[in-house]
N, C-alpha and C positions, 0 to 999 in steps of 0.2 A: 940370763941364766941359760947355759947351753942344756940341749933337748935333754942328753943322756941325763943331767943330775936332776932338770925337773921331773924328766922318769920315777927317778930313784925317789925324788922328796915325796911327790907322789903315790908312792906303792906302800910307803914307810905310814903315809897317815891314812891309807887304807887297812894298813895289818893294825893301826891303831882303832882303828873303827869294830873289828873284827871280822876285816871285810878280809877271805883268804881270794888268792889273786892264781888263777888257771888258765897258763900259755899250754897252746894246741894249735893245732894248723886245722883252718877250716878247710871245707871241701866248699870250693865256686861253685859250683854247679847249686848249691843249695842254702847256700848262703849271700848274703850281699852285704852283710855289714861285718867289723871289725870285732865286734864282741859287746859285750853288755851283762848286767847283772841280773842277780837270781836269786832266789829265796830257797834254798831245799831245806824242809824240818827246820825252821828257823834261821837257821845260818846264813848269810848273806855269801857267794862265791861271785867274782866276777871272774867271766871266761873272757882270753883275751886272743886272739889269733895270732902265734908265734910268727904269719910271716909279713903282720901289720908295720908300717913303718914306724918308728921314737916317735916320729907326729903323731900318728893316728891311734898309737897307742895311748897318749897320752891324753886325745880329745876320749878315748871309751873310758880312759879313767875319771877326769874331769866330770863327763855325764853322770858316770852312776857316782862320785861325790858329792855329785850337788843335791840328790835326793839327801841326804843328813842334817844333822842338824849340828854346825862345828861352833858353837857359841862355845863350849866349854872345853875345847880341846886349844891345846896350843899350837898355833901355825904359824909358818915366815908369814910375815907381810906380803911378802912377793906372789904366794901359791894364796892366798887369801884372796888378793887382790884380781889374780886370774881366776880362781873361781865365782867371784862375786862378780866378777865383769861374763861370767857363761850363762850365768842365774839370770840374766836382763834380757 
């Protein structure tokens, strides 16, 4: 599966989680990582660094999806299969 649609499949079963998803450009100097998730007032937001590469974007998504619990939601095979091989 090319990077751009695992993105896409990606951000789709996080808007189903109710996980909302927030590109921003970090500032380097104070930052060092790609982004990561957060709880405000219950809501889960994952902030993501708009100038992160499709890879790296996709391993911050990967991270903060593996915290769920996706037994009862529908997923490809394929993104299942990637996440359960991050989970080990």
């Amino acid at each position: 599966m090319k990077d751009e649609l695992l993105l896409s499949q990606l951000e789709d079963l996080a808007n189903k989680l109710g996980i909302a998803i927030r590109h921003f450009k970090f500032i380097r100097d104070e930052s060092s990582g790609r982004g990561g998730l957060c709880r405000i007032r219950g809501k889960y937001i994952l902030y993501i660094d708009s100038q992160a590469t499709t890879k790296e974007k996709i391993l911050v998504i990967i991270e903060a999806l593996k915290q769920f619990d996706l037994g009862d939601i529908q997923v490809m095979p394929a993104i299942r299969n990637l996440l359960d091989g991050y989970k080990k």
